[in-house]
Kinemage of the C-alpha trace (Angstrom):
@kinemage 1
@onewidth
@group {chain A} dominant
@subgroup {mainchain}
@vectorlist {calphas} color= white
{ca unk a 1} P -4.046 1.940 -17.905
{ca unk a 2} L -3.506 4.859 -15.811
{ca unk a 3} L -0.694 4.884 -13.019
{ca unk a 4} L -1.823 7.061 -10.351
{ca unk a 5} L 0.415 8.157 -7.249
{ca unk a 6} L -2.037 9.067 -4.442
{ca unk a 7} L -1.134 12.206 -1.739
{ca unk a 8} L -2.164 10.973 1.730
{ca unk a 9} L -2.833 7.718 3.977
{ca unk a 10} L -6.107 8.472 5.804
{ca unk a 11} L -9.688 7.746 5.819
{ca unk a 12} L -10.298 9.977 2.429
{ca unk a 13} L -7.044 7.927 0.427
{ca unk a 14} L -8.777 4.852 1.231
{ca unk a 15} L -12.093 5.924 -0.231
{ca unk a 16} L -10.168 6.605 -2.983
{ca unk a 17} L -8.142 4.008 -3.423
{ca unk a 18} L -11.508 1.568 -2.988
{ca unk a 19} L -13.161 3.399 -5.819
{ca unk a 20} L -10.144 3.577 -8.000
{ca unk a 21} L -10.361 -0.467 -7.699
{ca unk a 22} L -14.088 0.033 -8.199
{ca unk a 23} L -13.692 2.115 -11.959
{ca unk a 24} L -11.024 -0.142 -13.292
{ca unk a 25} L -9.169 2.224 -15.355
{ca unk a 26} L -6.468 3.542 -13.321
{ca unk a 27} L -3.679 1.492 -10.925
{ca unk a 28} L -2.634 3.085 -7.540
{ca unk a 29} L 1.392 2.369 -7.721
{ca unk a 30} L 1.527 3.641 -4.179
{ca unk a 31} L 1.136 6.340 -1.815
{ca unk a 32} L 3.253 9.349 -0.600
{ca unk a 33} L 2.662 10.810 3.317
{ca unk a 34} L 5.345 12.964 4.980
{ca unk a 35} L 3.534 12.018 8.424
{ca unk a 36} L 3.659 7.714 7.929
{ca unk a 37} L 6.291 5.596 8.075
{ca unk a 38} L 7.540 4.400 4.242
{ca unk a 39} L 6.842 0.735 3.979
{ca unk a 40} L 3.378 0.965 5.846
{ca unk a 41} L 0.463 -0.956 4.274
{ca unk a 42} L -2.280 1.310 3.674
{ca unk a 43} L -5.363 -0.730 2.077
{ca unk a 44} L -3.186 -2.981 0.359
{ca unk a 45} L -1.047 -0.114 -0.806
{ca unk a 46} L 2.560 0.789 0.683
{ca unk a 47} L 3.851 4.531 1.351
{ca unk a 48} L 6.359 4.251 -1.228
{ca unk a 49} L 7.933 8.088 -0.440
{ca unk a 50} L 7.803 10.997 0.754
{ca unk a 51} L 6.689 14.706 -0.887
{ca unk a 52} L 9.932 15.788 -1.267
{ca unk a 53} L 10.420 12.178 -4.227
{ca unk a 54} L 6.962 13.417 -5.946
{ca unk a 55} L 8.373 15.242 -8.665
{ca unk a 56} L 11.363 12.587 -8.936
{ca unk a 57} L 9.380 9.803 -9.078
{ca unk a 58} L 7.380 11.007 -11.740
{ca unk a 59} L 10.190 12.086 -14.169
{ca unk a 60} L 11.874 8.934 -13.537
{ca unk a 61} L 8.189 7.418 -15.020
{ca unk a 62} L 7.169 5.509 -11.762
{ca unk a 63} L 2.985 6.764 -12.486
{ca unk a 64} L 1.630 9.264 -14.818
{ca unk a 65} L -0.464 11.206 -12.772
{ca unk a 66} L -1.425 12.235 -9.199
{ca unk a 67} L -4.174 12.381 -6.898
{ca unk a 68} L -4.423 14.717 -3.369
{ca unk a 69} L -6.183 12.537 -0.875
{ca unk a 70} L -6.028 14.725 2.076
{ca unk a 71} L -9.510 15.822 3.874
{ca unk a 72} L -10.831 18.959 4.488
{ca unk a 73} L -9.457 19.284 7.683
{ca unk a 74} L -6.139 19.986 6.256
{ca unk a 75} L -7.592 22.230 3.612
{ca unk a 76} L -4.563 24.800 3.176
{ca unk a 77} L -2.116 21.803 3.321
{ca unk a 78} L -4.636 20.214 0.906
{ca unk a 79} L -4.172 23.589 -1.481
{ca unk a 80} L -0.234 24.304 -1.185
{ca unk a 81} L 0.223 20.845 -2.345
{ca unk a 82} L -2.278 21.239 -5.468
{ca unk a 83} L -0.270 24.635 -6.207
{ca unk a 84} L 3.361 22.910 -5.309
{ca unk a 85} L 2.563 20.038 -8.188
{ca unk a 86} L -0.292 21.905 -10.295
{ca unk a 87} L 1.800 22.791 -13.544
{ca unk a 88} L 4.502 19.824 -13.482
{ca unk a 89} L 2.461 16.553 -13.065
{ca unk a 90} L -1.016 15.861 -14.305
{ca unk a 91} L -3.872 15.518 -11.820
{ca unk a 92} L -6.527 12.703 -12.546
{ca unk a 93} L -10.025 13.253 -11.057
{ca unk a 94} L -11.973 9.811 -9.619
{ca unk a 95} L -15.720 9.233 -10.722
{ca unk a 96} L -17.556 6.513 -9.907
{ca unk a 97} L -19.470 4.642 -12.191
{ca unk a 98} L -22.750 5.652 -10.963
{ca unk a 99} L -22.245 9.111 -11.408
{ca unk a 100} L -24.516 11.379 -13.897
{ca unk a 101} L -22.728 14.222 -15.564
{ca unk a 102} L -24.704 16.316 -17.604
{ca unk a 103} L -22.601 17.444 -20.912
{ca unk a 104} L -22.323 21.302 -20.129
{ca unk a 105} L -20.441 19.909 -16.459
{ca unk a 106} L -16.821 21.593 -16.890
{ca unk a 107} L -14.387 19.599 -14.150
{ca unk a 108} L -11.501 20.833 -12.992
{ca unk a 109} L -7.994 18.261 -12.322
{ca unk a 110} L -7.796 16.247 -8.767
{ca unk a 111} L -11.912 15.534 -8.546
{ca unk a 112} L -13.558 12.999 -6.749
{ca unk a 113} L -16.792 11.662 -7.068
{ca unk a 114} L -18.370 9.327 -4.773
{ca unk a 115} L -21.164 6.837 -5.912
{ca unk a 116} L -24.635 8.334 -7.073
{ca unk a 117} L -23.621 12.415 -7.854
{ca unk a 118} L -25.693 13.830 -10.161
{ca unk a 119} L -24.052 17.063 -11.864
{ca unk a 120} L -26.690 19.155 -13.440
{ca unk a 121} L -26.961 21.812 -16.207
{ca unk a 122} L -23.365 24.364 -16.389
{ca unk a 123} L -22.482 23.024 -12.865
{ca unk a 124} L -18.664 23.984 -12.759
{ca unk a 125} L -16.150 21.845 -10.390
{ca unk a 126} L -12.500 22.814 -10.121
């Protein structure tokens, strides 16, 4: 099974986090925020560190990949932390069960899917 660190403690990492437990295939280890206290309980899920222990953490094999939970309203935070970790630790995308992905759909790393998308003909997500 998947380990999966997730970026972020607010309403979006929770969503996540709930459909991660939804799929099944991937385990949350924990959560790093550079804005919440380390040790909070976030759905059931501690902030375990901060950005700065990312890249540690994940050469000292603590989780195999990584997930960017923060909304849009932080989009260029959002971005800078995609490019900071982009070629170093693998990204895993979240699809719900329910989703319908036609063959030709070509998805890029760190996606998230929420229940019911439908992804047409050549759509292209990355």
């Amino acid at each position: 099974m998947k380990r999966v660190a997730i970026i972020g403690s607010g309403d979006l990492a929770r969503l996540v986090v709930h459909n991660i437990n939804i799929i099944g295939n991937q385990n949350v280890i924990g959560i790093y925020d550079d804005f919440v206290d380390i040790g909070t309980n976030i759905s059931g899920l501690l902030v375990i560190g901060r950005l700065d222990e990312v890249l540690e953490d994940y050469q000292n094999n603590k989780f195999d990949f990584l997930f960017i939970a923060v909304g849009y309203s932080r989009m260029n935070y959002r971005a800078e932390t995609f490019n900071r970790f982009k070629s170093i630790i693998p990204f895993t995308n979240v699809i719900h069960k329910s989703c319908i992905i036609d063959p030709s759909v070509k998805l890029g790393e760190g996606v998230f899917l929420f229940s019911g998308v439908l992804l047409d003909q050549n759509v292209v997500i990355k």
